[in-house]
PDB file of N, CA, C and O in Angstrom:
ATOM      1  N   UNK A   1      -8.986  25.862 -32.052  1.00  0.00           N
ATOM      2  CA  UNK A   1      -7.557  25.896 -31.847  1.00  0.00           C
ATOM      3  C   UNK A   1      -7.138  27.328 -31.514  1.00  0.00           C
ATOM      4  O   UNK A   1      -7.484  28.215 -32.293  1.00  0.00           O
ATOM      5  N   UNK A   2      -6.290  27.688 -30.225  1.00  0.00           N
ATOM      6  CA  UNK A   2      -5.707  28.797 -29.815  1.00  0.00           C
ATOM      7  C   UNK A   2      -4.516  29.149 -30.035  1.00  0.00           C
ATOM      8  O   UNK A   2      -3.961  28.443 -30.877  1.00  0.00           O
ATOM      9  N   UNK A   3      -3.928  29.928 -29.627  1.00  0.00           N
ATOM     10  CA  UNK A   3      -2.315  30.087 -29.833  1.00  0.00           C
ATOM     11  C   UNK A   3      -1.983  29.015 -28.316  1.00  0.00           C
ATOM     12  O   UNK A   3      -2.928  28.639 -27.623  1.00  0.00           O
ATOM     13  N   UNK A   4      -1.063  28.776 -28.106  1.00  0.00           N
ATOM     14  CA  UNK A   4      -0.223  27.810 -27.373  1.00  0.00           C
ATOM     15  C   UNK A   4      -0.778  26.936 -27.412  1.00  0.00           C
ATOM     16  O   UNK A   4      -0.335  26.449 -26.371  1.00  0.00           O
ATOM     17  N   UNK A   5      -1.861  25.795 -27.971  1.00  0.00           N
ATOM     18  CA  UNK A   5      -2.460  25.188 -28.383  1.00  0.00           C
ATOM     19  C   UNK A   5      -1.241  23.572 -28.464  1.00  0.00           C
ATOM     20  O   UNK A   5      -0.127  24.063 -28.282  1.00  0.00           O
ATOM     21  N   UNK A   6      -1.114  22.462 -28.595  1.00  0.00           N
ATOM     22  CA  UNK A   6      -0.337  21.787 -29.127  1.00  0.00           C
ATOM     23  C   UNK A   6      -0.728  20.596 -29.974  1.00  0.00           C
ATOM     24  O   UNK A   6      -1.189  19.581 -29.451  1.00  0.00           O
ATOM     25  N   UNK A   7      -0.546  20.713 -31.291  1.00  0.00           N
ATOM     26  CA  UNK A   7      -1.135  19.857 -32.510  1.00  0.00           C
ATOM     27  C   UNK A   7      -0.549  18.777 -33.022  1.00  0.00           C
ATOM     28  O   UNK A   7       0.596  18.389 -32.791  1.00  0.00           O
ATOM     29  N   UNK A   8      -1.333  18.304 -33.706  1.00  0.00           N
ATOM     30  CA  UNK A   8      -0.346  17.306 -34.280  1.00  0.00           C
ATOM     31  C   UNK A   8      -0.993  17.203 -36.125  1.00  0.00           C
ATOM     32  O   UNK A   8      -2.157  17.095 -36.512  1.00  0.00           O
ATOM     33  N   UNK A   9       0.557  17.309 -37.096  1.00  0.00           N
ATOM     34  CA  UNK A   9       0.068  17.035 -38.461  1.00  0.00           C
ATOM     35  C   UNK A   9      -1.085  15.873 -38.804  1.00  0.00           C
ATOM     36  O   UNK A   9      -0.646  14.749 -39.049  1.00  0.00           O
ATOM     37  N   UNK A  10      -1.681  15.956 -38.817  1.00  0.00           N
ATOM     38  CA  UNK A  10      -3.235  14.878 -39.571  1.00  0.00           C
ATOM     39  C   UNK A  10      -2.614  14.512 -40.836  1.00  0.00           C
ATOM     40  O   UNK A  10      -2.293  13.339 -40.647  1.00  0.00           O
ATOM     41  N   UNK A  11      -2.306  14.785 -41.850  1.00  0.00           N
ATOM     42  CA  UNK A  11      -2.802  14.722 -43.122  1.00  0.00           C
ATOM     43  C   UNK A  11      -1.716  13.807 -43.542  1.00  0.00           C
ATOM     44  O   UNK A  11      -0.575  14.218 -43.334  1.00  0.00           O
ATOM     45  N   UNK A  12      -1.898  12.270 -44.271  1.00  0.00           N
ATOM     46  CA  UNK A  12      -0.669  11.855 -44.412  1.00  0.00           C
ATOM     47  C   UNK A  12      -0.041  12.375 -45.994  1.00  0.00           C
ATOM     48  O   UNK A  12       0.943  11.867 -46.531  1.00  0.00           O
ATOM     49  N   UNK A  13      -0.740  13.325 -46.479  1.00  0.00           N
ATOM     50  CA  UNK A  13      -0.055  14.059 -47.317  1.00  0.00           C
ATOM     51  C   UNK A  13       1.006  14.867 -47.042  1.00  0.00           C
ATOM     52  O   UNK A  13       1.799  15.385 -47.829  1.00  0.00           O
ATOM     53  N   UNK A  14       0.955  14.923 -45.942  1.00  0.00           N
ATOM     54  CA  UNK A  14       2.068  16.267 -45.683  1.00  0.00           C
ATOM     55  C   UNK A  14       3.388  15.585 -45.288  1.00  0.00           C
ATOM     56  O   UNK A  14       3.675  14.430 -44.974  1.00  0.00           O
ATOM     57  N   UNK A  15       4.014  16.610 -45.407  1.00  0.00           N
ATOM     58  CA  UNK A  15       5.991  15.682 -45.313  1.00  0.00           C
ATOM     59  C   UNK A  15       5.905  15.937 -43.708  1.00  0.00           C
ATOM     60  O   UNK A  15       6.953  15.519 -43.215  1.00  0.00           O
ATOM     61  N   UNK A  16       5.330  16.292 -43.048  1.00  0.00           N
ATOM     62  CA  UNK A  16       5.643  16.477 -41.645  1.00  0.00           C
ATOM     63  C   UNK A  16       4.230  15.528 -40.877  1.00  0.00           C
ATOM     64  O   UNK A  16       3.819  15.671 -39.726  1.00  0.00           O
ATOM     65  N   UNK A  17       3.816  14.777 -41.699  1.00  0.00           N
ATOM     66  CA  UNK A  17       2.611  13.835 -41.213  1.00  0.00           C
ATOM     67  C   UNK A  17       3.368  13.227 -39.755  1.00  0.00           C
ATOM     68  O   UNK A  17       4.371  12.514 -39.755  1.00  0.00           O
ATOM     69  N   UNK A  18       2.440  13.814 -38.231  1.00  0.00           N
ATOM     70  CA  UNK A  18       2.736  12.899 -37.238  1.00  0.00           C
ATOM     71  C   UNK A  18       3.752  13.756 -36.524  1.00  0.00           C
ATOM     72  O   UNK A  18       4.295  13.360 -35.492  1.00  0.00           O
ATOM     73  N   UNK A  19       3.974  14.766 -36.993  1.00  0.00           N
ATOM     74  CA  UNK A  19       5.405  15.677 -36.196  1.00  0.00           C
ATOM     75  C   UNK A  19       4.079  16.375 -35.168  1.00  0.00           C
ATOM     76  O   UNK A  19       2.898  16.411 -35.511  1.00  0.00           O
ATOM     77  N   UNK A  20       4.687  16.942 -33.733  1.00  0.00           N
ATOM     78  CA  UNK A  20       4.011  17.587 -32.736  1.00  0.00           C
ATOM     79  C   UNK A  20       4.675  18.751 -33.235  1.00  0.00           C
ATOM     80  O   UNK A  20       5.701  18.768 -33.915  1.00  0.00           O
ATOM     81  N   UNK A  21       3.595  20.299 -32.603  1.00  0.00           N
ATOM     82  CA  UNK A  21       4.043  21.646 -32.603  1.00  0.00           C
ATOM     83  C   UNK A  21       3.401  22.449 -31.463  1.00  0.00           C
ATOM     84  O   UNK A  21       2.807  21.852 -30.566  1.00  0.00           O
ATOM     85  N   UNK A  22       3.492  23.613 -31.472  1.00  0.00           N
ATOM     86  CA  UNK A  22       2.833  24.588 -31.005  1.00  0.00           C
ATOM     87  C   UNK A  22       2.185  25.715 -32.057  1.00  0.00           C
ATOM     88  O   UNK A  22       2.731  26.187 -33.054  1.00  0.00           O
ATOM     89  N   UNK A  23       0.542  26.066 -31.407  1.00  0.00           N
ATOM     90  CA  UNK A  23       0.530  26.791 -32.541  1.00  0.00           C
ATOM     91  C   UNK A  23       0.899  28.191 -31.849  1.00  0.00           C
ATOM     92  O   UNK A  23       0.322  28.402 -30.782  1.00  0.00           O
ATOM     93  N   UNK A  24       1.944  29.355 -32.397  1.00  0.00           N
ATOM     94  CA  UNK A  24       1.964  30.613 -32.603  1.00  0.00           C
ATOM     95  C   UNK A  24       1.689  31.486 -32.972  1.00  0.00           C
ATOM     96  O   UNK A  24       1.998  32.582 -32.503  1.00  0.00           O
ATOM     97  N   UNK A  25       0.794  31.209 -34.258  1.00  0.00           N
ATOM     98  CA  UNK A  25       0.176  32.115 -34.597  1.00  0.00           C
ATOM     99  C   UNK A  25      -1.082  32.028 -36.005  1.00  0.00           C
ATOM    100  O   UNK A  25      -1.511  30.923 -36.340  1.00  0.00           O
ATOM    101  N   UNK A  26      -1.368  32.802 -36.433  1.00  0.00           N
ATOM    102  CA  UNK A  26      -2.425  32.534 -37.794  1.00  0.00           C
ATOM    103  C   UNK A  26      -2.524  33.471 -38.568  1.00  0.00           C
ATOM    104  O   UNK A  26      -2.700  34.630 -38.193  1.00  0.00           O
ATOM    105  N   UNK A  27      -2.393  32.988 -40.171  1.00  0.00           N
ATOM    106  CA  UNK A  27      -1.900  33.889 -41.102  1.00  0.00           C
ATOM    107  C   UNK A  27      -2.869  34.142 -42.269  1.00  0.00           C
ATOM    108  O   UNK A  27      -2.428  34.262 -43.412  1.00  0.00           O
ATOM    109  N   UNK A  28      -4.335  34.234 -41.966  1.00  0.00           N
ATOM    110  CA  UNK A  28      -5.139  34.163 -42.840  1.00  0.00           C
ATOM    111  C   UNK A  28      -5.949  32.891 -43.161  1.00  0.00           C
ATOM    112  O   UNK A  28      -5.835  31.761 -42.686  1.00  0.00           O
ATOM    113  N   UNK A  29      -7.191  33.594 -44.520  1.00  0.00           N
ATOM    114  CA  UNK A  29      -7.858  32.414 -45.314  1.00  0.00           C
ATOM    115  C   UNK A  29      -7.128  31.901 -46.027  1.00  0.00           C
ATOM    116  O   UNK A  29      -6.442  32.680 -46.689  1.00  0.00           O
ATOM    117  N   UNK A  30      -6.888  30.322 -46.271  1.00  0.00           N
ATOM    118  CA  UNK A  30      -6.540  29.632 -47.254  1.00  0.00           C
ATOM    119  C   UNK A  30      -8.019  29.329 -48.112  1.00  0.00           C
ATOM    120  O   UNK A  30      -8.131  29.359 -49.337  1.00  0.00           O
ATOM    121  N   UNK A  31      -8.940  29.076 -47.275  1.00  0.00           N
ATOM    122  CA  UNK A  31     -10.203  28.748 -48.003  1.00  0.00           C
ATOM    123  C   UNK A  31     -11.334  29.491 -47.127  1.00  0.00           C
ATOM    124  O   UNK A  31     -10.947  30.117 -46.140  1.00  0.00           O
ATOM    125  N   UNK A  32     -12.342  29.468 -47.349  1.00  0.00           N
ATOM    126  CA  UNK A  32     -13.516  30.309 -46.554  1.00  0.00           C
ATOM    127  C   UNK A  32     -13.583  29.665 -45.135  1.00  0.00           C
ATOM    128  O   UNK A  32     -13.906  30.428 -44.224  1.00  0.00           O
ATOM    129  N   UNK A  33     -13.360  28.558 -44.872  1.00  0.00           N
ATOM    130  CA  UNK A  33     -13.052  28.217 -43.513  1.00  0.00           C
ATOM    131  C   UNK A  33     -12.167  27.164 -43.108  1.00  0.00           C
ATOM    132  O   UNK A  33     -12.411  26.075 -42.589  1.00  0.00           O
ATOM    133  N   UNK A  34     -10.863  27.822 -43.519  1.00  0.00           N
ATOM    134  CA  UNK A  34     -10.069  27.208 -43.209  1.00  0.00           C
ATOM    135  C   UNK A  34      -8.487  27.911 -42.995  1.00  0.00           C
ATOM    136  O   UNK A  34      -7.874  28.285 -43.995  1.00  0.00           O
ATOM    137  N   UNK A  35      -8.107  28.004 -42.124  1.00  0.00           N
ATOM    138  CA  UNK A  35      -7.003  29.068 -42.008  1.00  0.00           C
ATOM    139  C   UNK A  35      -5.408  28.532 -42.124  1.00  0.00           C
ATOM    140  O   UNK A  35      -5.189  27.321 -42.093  1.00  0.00           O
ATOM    141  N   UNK A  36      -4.653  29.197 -42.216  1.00  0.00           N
ATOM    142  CA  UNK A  36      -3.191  29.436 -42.710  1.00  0.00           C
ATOM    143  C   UNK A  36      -2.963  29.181 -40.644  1.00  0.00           C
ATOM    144  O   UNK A  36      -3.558  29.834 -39.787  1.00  0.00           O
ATOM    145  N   UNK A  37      -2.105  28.235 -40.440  1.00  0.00           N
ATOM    146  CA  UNK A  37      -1.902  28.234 -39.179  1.00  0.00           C
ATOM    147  C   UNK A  37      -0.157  28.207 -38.699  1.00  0.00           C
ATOM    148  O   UNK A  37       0.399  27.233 -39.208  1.00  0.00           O
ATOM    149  N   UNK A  38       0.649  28.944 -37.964  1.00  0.00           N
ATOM    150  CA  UNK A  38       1.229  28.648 -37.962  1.00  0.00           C
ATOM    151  C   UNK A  38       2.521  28.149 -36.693  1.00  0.00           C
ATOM    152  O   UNK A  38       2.915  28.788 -35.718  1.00  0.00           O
ATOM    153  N   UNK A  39       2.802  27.220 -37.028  1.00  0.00           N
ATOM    154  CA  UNK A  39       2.958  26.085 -36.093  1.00  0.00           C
ATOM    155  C   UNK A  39       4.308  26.247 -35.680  1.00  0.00           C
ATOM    156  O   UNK A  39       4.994  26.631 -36.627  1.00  0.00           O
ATOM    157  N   UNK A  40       4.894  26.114 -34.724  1.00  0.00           N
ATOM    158  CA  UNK A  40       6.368  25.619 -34.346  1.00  0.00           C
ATOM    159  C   UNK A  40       7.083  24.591 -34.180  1.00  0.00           C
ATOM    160  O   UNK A  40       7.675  24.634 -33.101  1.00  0.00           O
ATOM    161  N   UNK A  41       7.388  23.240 -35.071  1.00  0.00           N
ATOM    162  CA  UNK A  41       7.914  22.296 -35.030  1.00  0.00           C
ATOM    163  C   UNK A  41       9.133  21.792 -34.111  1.00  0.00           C
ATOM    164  O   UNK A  41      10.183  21.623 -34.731  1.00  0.00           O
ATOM    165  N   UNK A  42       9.160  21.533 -32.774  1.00  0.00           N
ATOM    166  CA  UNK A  42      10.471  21.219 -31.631  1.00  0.00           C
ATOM    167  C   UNK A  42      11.434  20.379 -32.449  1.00  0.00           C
ATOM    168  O   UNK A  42      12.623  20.693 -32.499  1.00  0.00           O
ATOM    169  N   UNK A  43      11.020  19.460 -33.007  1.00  0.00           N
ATOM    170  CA  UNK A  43      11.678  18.112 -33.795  1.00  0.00           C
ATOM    171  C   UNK A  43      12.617  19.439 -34.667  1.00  0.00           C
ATOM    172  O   UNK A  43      13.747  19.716 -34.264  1.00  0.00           O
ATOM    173  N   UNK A  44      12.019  20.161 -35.837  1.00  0.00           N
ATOM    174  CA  UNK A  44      12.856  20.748 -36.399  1.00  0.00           C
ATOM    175  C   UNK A  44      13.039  22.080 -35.929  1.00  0.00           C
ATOM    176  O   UNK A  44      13.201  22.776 -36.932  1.00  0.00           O
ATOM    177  N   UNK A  45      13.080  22.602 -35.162  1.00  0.00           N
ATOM    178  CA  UNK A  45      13.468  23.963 -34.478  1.00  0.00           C
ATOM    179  C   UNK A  45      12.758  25.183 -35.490  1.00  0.00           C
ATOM    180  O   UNK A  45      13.032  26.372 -35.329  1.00  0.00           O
ATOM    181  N   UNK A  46      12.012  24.801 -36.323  1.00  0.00           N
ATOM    182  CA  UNK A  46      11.650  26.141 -37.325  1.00  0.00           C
ATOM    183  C   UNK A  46       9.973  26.078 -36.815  1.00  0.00           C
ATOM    184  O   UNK A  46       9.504  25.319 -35.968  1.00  0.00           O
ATOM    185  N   UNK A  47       9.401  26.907 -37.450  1.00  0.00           N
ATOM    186  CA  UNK A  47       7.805  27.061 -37.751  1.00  0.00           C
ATOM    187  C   UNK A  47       7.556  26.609 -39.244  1.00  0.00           C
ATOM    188  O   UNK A  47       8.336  26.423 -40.178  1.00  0.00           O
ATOM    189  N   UNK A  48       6.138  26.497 -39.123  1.00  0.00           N
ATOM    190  CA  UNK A  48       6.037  26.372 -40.819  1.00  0.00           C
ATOM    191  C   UNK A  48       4.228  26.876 -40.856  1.00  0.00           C
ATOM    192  O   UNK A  48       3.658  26.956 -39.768  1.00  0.00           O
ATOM    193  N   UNK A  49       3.517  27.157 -42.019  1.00  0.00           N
ATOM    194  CA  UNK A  49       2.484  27.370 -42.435  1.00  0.00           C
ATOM    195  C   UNK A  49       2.085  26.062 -42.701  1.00  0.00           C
ATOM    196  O   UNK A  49       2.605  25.264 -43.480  1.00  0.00           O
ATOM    197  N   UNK A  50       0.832  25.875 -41.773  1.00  0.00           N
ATOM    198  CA  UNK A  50       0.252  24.116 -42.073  1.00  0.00           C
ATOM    199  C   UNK A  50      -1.393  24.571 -42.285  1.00  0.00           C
ATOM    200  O   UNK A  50      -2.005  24.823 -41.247  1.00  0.00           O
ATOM    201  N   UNK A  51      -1.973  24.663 -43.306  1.00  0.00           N
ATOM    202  CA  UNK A  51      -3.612  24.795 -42.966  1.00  0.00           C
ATOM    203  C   UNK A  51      -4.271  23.932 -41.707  1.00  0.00           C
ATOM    204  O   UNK A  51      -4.024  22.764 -41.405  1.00  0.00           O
ATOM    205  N   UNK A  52      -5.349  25.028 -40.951  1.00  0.00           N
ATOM    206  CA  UNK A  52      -6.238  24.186 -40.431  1.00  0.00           C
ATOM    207  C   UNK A  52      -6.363  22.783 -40.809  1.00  0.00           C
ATOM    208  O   UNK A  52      -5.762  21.915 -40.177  1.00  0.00           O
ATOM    209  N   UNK A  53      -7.155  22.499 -41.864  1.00  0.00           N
ATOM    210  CA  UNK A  53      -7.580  21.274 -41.655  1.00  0.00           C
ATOM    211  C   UNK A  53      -6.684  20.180 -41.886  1.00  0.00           C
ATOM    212  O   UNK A  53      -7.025  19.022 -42.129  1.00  0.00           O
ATOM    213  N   UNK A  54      -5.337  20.688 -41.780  1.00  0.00           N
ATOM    214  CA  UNK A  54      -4.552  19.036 -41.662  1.00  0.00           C
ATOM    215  C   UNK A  54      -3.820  19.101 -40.397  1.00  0.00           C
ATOM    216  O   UNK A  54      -2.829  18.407 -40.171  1.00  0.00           O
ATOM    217  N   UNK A  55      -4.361  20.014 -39.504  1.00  0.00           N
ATOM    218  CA  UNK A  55      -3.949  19.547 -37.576  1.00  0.00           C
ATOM    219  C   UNK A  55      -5.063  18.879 -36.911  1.00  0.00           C
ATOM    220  O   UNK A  55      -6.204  19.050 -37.340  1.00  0.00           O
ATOM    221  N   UNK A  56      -4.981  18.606 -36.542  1.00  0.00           N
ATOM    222  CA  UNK A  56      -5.585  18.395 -34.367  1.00  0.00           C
ATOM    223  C   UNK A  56      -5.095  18.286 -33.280  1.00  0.00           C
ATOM    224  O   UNK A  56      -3.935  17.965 -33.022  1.00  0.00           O
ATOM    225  N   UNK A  57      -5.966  18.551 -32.540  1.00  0.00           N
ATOM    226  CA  UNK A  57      -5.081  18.895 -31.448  1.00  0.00           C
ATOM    227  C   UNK A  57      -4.471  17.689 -31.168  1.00  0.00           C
ATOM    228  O   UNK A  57      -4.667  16.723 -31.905  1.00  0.00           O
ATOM    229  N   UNK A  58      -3.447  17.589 -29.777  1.00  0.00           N
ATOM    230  CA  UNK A  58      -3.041  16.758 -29.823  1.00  0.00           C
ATOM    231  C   UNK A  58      -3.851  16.067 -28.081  1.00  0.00           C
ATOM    232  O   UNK A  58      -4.369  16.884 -27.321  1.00  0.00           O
ATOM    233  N   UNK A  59      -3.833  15.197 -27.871  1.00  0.00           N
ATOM    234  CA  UNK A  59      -4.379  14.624 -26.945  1.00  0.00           C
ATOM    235  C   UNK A  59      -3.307  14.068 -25.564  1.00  0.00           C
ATOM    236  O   UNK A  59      -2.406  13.229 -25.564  1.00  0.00           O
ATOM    237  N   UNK A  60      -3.634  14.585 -24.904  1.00  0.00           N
ATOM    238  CA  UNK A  60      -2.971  13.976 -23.910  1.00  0.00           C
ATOM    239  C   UNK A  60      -3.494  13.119 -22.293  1.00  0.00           C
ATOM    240  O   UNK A  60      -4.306  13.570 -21.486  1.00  0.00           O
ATOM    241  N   UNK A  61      -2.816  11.942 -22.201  1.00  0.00           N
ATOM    242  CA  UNK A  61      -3.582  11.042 -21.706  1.00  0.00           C
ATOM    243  C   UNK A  61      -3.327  11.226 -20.099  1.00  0.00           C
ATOM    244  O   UNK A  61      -2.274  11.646 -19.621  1.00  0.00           O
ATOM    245  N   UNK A  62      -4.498  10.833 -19.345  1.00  0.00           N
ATOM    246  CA  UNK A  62      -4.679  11.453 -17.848  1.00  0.00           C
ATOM    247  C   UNK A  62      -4.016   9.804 -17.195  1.00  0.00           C
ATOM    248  O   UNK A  62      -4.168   8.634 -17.547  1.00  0.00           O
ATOM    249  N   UNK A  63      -3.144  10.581 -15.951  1.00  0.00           N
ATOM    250  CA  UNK A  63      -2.691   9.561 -15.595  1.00  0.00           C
ATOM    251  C   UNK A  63      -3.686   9.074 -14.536  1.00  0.00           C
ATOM    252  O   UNK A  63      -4.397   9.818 -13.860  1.00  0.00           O
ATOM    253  N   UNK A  64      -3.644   7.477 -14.458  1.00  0.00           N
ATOM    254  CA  UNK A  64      -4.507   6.837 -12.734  1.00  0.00           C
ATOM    255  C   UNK A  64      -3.669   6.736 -12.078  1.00  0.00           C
ATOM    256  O   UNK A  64      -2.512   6.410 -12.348  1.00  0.00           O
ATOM    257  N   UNK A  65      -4.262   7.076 -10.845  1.00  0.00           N
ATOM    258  CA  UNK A  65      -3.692   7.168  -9.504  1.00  0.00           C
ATOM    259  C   UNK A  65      -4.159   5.426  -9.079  1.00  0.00           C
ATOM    260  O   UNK A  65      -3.883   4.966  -7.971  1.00  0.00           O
TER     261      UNK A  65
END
C-alpha cells in the first residue's frame, strides 16, 4: 500500500467497516508489522488512523468493450 493508494475498511470490527478512503499518509508501528495508516474518509470529510491490517486495497473493475 502507497500513499494515493485507495482502500477499503476490512475489519467488521471497525465503526467505519466498508467506508472507501485514500491513503495520505503513515504514522508508525502499531505492531512489528503492521502500521498506523492514515486514511482520508470522502463519506466523512476527515482522516482517521486505521491499522494496516484492517484495509485493502480497493479493487476496481475493468470495463468490456
Amino acid at each position: 500500500m502507497d500513499l494515493g493508494d485507495m482502500v477499503v475498511i476490512d475489519n467488521p470490527g471497525h465503526h467505519l467497516y466498508g467506508c472507501v478512503g485514500k491513503i495520505v499518509g503513515r504514522r508508525g508501528n502499531r505492531a512489528p508489522d503492521d502500521f498506523w495508516i492514515l486514511v482520508y474518509i470522502v463519506s466523512k470529510m476527515r482522516d482517521y488512523l486505521i491499522p494496516q491490517s484492517m484495509l485493502r486495497l480497493e479493487k476496481k473493475e475493468k470495463l468490456q468493450s
